[in-house]
MDAnalysis code that builds the backbone (N, CA, C; Angstrom):
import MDAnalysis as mda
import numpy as np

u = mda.Universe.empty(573, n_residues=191, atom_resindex=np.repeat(np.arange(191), 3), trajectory=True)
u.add_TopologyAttr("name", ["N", "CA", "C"] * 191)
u.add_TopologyAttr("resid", np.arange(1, 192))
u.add_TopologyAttr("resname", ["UNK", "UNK", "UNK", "UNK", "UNK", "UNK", "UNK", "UNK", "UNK", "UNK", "UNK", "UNK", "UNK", "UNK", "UNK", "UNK", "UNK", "UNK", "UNK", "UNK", "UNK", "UNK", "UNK", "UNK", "UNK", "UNK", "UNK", "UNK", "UNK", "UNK", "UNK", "UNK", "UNK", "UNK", "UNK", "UNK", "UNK", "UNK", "UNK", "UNK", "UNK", "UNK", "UNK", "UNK", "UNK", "UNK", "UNK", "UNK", "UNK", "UNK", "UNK", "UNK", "UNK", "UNK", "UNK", "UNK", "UNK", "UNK", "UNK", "UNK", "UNK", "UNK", "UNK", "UNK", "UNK", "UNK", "UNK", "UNK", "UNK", "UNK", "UNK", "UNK", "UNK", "UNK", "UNK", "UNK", "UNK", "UNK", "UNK", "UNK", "UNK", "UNK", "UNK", "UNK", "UNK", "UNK", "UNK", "UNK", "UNK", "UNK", "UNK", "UNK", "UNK", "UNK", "UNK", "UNK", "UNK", "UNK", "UNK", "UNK", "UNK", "UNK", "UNK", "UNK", "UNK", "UNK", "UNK", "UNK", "UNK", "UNK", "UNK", "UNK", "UNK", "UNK", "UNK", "UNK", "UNK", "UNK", "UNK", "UNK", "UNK", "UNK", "UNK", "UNK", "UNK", "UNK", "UNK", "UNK", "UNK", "UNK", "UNK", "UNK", "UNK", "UNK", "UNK", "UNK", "UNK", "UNK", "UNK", "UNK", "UNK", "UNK", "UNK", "UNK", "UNK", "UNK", "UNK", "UNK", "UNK", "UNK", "UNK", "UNK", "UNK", "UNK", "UNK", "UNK", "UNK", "UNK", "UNK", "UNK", "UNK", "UNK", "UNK", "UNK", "UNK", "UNK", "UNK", "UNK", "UNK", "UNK", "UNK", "UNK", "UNK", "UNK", "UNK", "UNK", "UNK", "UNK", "UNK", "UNK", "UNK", "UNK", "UNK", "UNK", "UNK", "UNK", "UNK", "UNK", "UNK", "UNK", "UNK"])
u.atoms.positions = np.array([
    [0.854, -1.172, 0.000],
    [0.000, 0.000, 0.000],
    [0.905, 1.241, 0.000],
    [1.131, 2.150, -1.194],
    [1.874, 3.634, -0.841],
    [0.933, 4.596, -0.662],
    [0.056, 4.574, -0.248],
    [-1.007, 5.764, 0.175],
    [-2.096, 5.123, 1.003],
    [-2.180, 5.631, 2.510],
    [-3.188, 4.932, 3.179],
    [-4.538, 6.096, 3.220],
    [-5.570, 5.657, 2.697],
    [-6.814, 6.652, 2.372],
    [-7.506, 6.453, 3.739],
    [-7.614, 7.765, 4.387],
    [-8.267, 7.799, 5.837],
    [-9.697, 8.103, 5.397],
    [-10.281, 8.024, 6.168],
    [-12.028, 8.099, 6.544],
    [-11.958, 8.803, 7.774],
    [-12.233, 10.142, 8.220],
    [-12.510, 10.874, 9.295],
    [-13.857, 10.962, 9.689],
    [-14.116, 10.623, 10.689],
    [-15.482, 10.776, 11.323],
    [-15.291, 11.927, 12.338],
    [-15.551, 13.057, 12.343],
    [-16.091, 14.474, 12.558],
    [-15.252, 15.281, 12.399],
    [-15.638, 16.316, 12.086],
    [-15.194, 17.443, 11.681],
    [-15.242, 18.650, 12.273],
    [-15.057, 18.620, 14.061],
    [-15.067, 19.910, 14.485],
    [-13.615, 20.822, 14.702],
    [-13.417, 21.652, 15.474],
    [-12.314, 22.850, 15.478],
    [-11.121, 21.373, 15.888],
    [-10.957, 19.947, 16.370],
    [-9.602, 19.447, 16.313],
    [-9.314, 19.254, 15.125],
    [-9.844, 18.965, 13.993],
    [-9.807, 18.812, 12.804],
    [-9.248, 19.772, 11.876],
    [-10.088, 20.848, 12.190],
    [-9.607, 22.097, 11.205],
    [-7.902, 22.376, 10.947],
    [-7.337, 22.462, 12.101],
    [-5.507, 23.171, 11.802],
    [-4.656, 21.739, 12.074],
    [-5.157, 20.483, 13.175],
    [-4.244, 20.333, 13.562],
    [-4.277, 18.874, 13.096],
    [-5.251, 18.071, 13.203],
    [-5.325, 16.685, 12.353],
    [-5.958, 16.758, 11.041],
    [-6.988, 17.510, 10.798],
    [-7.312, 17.248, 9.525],
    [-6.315, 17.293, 8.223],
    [-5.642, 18.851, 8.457],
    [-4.528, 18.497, 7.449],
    [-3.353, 17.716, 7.366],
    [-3.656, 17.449, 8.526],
    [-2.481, 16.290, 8.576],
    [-2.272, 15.431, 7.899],
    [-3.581, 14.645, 7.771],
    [-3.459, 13.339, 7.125],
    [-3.879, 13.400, 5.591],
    [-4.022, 14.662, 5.041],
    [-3.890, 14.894, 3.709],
    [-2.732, 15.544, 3.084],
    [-1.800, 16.000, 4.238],
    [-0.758, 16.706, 3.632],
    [0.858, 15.770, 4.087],
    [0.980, 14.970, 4.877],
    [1.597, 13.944, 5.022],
    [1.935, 12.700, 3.943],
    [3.119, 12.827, 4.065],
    [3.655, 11.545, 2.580],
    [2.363, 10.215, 2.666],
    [2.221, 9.848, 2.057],
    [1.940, 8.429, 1.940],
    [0.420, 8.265, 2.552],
    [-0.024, 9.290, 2.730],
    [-1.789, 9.459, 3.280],
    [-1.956, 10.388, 2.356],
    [-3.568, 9.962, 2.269],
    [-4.794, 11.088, 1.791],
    [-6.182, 10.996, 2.977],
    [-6.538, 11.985, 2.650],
    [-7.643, 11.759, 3.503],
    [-8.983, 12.025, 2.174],
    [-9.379, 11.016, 2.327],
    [-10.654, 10.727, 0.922],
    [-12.034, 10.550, 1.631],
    [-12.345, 10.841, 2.821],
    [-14.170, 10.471, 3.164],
    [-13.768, 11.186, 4.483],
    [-15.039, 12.059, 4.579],
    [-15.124, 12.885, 6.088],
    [-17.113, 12.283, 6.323],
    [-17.041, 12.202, 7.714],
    [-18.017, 12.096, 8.568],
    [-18.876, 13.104, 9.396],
    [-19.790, 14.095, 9.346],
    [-20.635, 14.571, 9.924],
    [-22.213, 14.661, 10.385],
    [-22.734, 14.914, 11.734],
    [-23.915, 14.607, 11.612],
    [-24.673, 15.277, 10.693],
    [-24.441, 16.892, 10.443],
    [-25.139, 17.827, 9.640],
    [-24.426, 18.028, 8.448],
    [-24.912, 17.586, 7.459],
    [-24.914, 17.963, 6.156],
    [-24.143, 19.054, 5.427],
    [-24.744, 20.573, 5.889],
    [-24.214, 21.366, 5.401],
    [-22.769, 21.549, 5.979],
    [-22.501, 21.581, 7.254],
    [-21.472, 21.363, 7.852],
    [-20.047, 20.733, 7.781],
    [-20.524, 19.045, 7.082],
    [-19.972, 18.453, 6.939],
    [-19.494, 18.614, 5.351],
    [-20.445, 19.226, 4.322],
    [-20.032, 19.744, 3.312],
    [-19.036, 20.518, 2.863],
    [-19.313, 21.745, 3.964],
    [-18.124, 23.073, 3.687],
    [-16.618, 22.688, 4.500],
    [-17.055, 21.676, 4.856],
    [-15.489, 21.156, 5.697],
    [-14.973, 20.474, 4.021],
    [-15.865, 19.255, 4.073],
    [-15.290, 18.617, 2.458],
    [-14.531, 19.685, 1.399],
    [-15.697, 20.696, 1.482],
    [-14.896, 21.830, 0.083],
    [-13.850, 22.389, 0.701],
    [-13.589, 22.964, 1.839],
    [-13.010, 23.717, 2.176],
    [-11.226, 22.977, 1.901],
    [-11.637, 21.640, 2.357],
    [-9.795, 20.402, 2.808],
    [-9.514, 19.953, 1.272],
    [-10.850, 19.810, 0.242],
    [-10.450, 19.247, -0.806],
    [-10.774, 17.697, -0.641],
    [-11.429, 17.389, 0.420],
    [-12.037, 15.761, 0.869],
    [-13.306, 15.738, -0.169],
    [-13.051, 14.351, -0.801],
    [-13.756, 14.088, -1.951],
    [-15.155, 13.647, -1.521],
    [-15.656, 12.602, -0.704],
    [-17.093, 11.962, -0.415],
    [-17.254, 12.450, 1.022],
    [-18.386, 12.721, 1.459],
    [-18.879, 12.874, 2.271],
    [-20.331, 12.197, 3.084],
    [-20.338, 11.847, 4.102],
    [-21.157, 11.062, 4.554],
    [-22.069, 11.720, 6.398],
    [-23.331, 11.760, 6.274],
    [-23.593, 12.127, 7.850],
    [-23.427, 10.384, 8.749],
    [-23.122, 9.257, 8.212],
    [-23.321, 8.431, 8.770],
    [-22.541, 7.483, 8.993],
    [-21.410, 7.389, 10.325],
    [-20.393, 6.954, 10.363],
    [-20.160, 5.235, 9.665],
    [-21.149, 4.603, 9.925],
    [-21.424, 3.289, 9.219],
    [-20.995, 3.169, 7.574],
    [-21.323, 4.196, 7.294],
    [-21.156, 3.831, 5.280],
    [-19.743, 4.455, 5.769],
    [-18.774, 5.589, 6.369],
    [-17.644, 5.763, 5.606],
    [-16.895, 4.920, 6.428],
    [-16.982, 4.185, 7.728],
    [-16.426, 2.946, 8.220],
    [-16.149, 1.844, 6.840],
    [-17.320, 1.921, 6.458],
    [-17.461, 0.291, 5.290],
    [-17.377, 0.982, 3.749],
    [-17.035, 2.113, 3.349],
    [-16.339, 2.543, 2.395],
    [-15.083, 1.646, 1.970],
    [-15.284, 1.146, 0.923],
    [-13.916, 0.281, 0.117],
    [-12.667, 1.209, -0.151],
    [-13.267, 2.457, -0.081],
    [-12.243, 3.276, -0.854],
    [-11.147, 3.819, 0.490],
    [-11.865, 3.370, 1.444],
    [-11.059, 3.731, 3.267],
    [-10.548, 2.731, 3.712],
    [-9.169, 2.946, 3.880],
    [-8.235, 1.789, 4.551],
    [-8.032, 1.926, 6.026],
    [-8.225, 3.180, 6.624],
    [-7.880, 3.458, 7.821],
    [-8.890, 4.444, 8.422],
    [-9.210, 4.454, 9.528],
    [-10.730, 5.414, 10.073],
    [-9.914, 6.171, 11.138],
    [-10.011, 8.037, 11.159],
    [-9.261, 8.566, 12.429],
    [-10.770, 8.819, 13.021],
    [-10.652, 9.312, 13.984],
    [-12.062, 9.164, 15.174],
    [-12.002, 10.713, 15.997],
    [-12.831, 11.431, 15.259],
    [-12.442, 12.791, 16.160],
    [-13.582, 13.172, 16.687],
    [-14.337, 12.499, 17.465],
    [-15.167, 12.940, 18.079],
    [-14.986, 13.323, 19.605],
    [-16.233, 13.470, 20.273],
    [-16.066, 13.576, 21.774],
    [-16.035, 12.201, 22.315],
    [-15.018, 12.321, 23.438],
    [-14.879, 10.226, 23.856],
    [-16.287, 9.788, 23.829],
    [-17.393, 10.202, 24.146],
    [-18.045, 9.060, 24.566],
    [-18.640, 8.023, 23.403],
    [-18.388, 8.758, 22.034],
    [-18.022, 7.914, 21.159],
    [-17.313, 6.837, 20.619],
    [-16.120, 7.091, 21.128],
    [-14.892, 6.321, 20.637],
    [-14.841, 4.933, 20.690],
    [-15.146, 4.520, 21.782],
    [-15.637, 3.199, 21.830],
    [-16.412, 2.462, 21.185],
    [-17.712, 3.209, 20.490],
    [-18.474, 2.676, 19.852],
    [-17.941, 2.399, 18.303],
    [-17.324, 3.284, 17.824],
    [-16.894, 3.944, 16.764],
    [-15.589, 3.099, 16.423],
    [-14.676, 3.048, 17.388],
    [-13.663, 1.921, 17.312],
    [-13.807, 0.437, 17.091],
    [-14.719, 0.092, 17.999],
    [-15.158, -1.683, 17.382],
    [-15.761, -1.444, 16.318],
    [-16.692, -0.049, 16.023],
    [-16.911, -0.860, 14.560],
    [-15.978, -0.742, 13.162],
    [-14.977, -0.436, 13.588],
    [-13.844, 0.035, 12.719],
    [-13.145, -0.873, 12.636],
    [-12.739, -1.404, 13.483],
    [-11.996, -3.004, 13.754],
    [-13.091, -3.991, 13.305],
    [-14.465, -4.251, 13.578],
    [-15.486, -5.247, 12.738],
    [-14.818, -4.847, 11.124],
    [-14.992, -3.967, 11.057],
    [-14.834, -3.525, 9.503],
    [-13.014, -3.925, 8.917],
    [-12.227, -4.786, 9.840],
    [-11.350, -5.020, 9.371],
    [-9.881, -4.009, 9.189],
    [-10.244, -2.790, 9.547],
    [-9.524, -1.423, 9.305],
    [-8.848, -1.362, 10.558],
    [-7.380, -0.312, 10.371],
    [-6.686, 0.402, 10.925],
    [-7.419, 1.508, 11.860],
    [-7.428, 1.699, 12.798],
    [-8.016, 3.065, 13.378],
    [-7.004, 4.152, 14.177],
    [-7.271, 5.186, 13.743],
    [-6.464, 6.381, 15.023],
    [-7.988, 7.224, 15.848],
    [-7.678, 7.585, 16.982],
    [-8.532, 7.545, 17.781],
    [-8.111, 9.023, 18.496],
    [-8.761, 9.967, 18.621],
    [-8.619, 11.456, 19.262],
    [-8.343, 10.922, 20.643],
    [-7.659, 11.323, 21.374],
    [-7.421, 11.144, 23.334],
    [-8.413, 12.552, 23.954],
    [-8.975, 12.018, 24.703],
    [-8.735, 10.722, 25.498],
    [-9.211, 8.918, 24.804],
    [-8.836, 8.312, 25.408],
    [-8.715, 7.107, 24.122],
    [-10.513, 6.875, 24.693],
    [-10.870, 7.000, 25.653],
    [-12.303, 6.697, 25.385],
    [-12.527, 6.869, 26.914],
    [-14.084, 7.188, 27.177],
    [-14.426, 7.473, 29.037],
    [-13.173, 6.401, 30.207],
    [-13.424, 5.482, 29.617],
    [-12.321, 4.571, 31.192],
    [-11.753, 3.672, 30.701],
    [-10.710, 2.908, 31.548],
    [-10.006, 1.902, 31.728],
    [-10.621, 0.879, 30.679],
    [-11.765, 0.670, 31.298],
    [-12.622, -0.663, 30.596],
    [-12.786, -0.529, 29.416],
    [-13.552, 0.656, 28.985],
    [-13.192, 0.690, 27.470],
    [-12.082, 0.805, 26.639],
    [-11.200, 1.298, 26.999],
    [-9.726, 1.435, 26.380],
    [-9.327, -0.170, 26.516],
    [-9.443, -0.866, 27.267],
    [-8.659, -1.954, 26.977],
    [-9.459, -3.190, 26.621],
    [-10.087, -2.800, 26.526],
    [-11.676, -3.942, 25.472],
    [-10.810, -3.104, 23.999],
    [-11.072, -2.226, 23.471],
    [-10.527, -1.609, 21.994],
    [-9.279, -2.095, 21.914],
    [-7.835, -2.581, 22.744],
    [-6.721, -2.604, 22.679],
    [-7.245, -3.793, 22.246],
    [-7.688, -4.738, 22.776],
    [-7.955, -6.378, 22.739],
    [-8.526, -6.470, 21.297],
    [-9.529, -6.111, 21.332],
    [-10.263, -6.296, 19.598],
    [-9.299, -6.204, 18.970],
    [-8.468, -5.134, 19.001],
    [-7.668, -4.622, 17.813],
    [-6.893, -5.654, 17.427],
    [-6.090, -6.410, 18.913],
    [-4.890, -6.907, 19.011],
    [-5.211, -7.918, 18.307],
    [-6.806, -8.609, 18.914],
    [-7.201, -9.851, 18.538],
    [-7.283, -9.670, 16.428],
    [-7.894, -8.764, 15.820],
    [-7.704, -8.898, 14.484],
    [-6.388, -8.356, 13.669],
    [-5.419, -8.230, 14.839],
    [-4.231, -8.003, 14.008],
    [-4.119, -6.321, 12.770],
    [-5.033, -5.504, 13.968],
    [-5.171, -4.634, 13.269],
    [-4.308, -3.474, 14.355],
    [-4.262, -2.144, 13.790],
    [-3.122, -1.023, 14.515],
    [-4.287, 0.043, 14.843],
    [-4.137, 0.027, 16.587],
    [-4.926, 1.539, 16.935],
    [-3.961, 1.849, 17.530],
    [-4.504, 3.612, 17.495],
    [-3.363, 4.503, 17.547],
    [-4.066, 5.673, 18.241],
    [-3.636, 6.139, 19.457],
    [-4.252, 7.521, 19.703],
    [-3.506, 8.699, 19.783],
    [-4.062, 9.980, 19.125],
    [-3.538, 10.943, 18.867],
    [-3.207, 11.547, 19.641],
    [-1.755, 11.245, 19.892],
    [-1.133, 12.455, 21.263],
    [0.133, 13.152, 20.413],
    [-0.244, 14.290, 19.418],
    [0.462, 14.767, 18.480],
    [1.362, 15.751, 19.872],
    [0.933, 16.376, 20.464],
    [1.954, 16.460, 21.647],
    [3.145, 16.059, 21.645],
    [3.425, 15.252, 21.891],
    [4.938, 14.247, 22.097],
    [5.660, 14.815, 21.195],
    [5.635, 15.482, 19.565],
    [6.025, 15.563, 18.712],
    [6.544, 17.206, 19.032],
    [6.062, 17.976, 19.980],
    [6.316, 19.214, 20.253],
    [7.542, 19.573, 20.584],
    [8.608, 21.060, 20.467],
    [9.481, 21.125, 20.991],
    [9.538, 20.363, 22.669],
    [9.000, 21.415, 23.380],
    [8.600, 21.598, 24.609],
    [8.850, 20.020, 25.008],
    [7.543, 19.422, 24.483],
    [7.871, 17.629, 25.014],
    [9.122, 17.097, 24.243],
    [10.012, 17.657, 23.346],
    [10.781, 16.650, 23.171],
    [11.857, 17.301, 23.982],
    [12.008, 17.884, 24.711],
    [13.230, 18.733, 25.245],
    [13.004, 17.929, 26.839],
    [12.144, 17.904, 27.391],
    [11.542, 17.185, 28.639],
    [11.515, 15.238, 28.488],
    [11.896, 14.979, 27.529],
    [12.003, 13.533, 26.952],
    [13.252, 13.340, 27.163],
    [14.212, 14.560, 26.546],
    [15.386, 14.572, 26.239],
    [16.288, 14.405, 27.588],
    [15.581, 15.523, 28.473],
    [16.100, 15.227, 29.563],
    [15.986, 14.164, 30.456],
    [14.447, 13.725, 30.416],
    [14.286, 12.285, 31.238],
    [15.919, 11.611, 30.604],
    [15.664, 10.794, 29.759],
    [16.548, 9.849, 28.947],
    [18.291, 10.306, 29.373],
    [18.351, 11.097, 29.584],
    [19.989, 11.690, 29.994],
    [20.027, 11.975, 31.254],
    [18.960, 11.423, 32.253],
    [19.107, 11.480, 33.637],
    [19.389, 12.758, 34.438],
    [18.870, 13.677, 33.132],
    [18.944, 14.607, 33.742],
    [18.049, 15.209, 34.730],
    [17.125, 14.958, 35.270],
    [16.443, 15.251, 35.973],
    [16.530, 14.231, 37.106],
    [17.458, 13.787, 37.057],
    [16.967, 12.166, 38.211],
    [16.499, 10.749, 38.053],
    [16.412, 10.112, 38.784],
    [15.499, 8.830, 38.197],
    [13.894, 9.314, 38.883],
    [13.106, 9.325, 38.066],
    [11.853, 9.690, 38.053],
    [10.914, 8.389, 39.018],
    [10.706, 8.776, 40.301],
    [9.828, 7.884, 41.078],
    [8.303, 8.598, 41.483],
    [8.035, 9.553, 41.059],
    [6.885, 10.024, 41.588],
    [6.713, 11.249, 40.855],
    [5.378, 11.665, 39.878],
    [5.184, 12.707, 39.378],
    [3.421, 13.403, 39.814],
    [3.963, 14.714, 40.171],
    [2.757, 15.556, 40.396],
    [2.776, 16.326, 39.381],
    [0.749, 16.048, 39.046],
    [0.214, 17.076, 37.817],
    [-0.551, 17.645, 38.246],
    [-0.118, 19.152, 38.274],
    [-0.841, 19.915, 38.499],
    [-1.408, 20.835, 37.324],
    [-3.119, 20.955, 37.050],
    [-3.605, 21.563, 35.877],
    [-4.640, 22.772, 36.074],
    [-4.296, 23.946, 35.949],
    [-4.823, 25.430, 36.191],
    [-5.457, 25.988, 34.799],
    [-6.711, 25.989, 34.857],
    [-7.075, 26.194, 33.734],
    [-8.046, 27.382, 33.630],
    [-8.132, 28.605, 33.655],
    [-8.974, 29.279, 33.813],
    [-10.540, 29.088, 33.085],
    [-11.680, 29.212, 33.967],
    [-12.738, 28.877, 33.083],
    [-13.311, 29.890, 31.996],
    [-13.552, 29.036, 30.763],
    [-13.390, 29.909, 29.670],
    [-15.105, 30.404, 29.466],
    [-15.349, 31.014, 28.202],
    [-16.267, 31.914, 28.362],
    [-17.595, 30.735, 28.439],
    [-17.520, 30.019, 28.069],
    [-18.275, 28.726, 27.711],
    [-18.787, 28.172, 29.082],
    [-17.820, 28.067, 29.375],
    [-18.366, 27.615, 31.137],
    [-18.717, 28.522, 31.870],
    [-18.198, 29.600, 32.174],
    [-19.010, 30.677, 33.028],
    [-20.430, 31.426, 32.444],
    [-20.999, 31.070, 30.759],
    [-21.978, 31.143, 30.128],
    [-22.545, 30.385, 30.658],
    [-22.548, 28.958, 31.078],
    [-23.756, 28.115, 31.607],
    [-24.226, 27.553, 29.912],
    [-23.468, 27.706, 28.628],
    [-23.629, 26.968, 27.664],
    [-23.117, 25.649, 27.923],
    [-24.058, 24.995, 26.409],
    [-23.264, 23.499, 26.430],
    [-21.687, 23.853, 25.966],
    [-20.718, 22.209, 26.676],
    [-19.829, 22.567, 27.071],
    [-19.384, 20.459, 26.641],
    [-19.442, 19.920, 26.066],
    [-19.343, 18.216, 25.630],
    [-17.923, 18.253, 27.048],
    [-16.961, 19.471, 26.771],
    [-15.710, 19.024, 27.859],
    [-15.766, 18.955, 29.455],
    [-16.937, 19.073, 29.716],
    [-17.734, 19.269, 31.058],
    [-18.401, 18.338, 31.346],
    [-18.792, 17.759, 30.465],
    [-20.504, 16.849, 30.688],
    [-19.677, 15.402, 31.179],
    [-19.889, 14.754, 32.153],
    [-19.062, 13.864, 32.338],
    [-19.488, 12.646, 31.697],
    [-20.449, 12.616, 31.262],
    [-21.376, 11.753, 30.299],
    [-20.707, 11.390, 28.777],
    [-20.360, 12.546, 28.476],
    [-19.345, 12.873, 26.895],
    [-18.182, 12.761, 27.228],
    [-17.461, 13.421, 28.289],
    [-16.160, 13.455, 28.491],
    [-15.808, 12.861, 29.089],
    [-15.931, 12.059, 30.069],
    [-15.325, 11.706, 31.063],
    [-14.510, 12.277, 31.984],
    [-13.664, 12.288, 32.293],
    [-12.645, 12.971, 32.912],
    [-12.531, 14.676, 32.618],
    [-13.366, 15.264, 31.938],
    [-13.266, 16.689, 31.462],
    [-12.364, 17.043, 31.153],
    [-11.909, 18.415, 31.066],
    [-10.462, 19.057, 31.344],
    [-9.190, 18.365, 31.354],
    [-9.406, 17.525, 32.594],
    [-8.440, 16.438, 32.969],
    [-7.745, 15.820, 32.343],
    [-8.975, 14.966, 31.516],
    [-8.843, 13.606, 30.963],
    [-8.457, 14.472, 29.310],
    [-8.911, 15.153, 28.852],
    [-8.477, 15.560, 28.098],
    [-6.742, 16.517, 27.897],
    [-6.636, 17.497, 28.365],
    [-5.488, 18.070, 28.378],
    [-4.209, 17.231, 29.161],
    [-4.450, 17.196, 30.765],
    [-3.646, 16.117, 31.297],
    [-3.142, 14.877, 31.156],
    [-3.573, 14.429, 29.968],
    [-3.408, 12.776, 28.968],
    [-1.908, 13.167, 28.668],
    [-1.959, 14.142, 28.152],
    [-0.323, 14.639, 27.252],
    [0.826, 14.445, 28.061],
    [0.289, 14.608, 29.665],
    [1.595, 14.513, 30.508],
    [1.486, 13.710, 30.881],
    [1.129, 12.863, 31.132],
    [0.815, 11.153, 31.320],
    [1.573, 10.671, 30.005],
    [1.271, 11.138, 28.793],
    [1.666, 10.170, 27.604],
    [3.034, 10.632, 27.639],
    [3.946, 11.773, 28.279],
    [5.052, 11.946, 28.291],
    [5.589, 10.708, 28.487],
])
């Protein structure tokens, strides 16, 4: 295979700068099928990236022939669902972090995967940052010590969204799980 054709299932603001073009502007990927619930939405994303088919219904671009690999950018409480059926479907998956609400589900998805000999992958484009590779750099050269105990501490001022009393998917512990937490604090964990 010299070009792996992704299938993205949603298309909100992680998509726009930081994965979506990724996987169309990266050697040896295209990204050929995007996923949205709304139509028009999911349209002007298509025109906008140059993504050829478009679908509101994650099922047809899962089982799209023309998709070798499915990335998963939704809110976790998806991911799980969205992942087995990506692995039923025989496919590669990358998966937005947090890898899904808990323990249990993350390692039910590791197992499927493992069990069909297929590759999941979750997006902790992080690691790839100066910042984290300079803090890598130093773990590994002992420069900091031998590492027996790490405190994370995460200060996040509440943004306009939350002190609005709007919906908020990074709040709802139902969608998110871990909120804030589980989302931003993953990166220093995945250090």
């Amino acid at each position: 295979m010299n070009v792996v054709r992704w299938g993205m299932i949603g298309c909100g603001d992680v998509t726009e700068r930081k994965s979506g073009p990724a996987f169309y502007k990266a050697p040896g990927s295209a990204l050929v099928a995007v996923m949205g619930r709304r139509l028009e939405v999911v349209s002007d994303y298509a025109t906008r990236h140059g993504i050829a088919r478009v679908y509101t219904d994650a099922e047809s671009l899962i089982n799209d022939p023309e998709v070798d690999a499915v990335y998963i950018a939704t809110p976790p409480d998806s991911h799980h669902v969205y992942a087995l059926m990506v692995a039923a479907a025989g496919k590669h998956c990358c998966v937005e972090k947090p890898m899904s609400l808990n323990a249990r589900q993350s390692r039910e998805m590791q197992q499927v995967f493992s069990a069909a000999s297929l590759h999941l992958f979750v997006s902790y484009y992080r690691r790839s940052l100066p910042r984290f590779q300079q803090v890598r750099q130093w773990l590994e050269e002992g420069r900091v010590g031998e590492v027996r105990h790490l405190t994370w501490t995460l200060t996040k001022a509440a943004s306009p969204a939350d002190l609005g009393g709007s919906d908020n998917w990074r709040t709802d512990p139902v969608i998110a799980g871990g909120g804030y937490f589980a989302d931003l604090a993953s990166h220093g964990f995945d250090l």
